[in-house]
C-alpha positions as CSV (number, residue, x, y, z in Angstrom):
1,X,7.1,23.1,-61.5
2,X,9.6,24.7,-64.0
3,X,9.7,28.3,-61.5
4,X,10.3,25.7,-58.6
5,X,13.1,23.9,-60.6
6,X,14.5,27.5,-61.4
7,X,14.9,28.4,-57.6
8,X,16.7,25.6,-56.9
9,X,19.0,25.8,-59.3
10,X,19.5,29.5,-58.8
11,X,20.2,28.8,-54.6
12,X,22.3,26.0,-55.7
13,X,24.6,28.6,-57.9
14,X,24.2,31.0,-55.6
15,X,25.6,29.1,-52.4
16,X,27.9,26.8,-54.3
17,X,29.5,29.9,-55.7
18,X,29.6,31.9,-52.6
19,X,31.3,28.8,-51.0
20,X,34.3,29.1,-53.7
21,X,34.6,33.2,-53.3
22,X,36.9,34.4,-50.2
23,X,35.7,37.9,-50.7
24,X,33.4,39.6,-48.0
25,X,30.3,38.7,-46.9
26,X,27.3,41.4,-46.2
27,X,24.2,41.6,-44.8
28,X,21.7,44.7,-45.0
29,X,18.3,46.3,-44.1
30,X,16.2,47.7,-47.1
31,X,13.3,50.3,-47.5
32,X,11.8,51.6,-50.7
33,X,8.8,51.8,-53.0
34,X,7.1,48.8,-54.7
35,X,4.7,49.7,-57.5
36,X,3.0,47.0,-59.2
37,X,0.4,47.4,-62.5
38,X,-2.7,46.7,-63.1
39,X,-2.9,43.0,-64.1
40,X,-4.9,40.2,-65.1
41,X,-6.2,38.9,-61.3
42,X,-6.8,42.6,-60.0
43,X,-7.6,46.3,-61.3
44,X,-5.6,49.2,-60.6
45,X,-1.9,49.4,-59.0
46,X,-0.9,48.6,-55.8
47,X,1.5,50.7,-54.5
48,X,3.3,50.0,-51.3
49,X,6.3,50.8,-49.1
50,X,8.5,48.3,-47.9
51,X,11.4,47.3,-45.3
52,X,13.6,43.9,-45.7
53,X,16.9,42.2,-45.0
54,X,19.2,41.3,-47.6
55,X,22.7,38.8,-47.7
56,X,25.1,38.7,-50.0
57,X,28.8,38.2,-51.1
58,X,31.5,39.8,-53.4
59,X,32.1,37.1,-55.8
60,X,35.1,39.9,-56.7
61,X,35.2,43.1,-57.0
62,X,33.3,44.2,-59.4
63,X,30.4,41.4,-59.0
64,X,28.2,41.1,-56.1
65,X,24.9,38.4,-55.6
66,X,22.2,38.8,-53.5
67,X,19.3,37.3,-52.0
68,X,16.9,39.7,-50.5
69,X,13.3,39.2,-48.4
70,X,11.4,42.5,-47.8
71,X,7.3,43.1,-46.3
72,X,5.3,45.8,-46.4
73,X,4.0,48.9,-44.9
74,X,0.7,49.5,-46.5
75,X,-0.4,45.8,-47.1
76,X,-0.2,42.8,-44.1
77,X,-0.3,40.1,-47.4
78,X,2.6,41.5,-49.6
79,X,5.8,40.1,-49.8
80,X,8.2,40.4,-52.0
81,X,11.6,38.0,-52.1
82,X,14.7,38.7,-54.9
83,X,17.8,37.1,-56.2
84,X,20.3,39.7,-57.5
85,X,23.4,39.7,-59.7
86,X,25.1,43.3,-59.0
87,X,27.9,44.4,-61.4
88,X,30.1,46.8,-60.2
89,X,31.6,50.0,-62.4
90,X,34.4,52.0,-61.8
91,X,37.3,51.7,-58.9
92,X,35.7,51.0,-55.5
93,X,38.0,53.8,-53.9
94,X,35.7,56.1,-55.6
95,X,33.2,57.6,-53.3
96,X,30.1,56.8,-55.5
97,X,30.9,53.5,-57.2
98,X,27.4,53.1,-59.6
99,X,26.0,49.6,-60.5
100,X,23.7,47.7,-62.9
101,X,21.6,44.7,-61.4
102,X,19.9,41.7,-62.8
103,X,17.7,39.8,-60.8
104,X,14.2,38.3,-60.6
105,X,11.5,38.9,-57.7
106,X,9.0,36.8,-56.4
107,X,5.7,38.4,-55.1
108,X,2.8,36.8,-53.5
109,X,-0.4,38.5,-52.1
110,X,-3.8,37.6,-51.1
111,X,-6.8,39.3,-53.0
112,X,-7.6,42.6,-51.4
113,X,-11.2,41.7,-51.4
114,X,-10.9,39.1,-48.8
115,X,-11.2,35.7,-51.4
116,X,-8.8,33.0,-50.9
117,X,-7.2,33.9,-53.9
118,X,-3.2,33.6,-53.5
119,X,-1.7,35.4,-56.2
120,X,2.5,34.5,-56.8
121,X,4.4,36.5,-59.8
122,X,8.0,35.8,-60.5
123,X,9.4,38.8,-62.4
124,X,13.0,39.2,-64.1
125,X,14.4,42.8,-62.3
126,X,16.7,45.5,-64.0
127,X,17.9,48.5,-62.5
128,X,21.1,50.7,-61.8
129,X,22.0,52.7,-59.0
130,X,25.0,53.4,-57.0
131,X,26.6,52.6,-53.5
132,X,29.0,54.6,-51.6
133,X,30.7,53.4,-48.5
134,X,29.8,55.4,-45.4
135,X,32.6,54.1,-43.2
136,X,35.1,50.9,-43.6
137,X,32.6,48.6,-42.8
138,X,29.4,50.0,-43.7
139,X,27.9,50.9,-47.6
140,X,24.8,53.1,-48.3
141,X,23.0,51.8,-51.8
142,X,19.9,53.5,-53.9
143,X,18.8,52.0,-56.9
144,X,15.8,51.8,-59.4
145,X,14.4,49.0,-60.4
146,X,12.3,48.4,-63.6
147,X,10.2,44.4,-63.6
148,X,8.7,42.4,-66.2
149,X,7.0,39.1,-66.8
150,X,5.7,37.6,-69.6
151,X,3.4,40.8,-70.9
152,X,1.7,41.1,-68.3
153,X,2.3,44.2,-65.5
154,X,5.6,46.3,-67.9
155,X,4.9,49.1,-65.6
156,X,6.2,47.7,-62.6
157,X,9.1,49.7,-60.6
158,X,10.8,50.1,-57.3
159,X,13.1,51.9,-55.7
160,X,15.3,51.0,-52.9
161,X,17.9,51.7,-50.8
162,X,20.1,49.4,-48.2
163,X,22.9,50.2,-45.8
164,X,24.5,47.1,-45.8
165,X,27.2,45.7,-43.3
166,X,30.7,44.5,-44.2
167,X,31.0,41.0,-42.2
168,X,34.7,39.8,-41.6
């Protein structure tokens, strides 16, 4: 119940401040490498590659937010969906602007041995990476992302990258 609570407040932030911001909206496709650790419900990593669509808005220049839903390649009952705050560094007429993200991922899968056993993680997300625009209305973005919940799965990663469109 307290996750549940938690999204909705987070959407309700997210939207109310997107409603107050005149900057640009954005909306992207995704691709990249999800690695999870070995945890308590299953043994080994799972490893997959995924593809997603993400939206988001310049609250101002330098800060971005994000909402992001991705599947994936190797597994029908992986999905992964993300909430992202990205802080921009540097000008934004540079050709390579880098960023730091904070976020948090939920993940749900079924058991890969065929039990109807739904496993749903939330994890808080880190990572850095940098965006360049490829045209006036088009960005190319690559980051890494490092995941954590409680102690449970601190080896879990991703990378990703997004060409996202500028929406006037």
């Amino acid at each position: 119940m307290r996750f549940l609570k938690s999204i909705v407040v987070a959407t309700l932030l997210f939207a109310t401040s997107c409603a107050f911001s005149s900057n640009q909206w954005y909306i992207g496709a995704t691709s990249g490498f999800f690695s999870v650790g070995e945890g308590d419900h299953w043994k080994g990593e799972i490893d997959i590659g995924q593809a997603g669509l993400q939206i988001g808005k310049f609250l101002r220049d330098d800060l971005s937010v994000e909402g992001g839903y991705a599947f994936n390649f190797d597994r029908t009952d992986f999905f992964v969906g993300s909430l992202s705050a990205i802080f921009w560094m540097g000008d934004s007429s540079q050709k390579y602007q880098p960023y730091v993200l904070l976020g948090t991922n939920v993940y749900n899968f079924d058991d890969e041995d065929g039990l109807p056993i739904k496993h749903r993680h939330t994890q808080v997300a880190f990572g850095a990476g940098f965006g360049s625009k490829i045209s006036e209305d088009y960005q190319l973005r690559a980051d890494i992302r490092l995941m954590a919940r409680n102690e449970e799965n601190e080896d879990d990663f991703a990378f990703q990258f997004s060409i996202n469109k500028m929406l006037k």
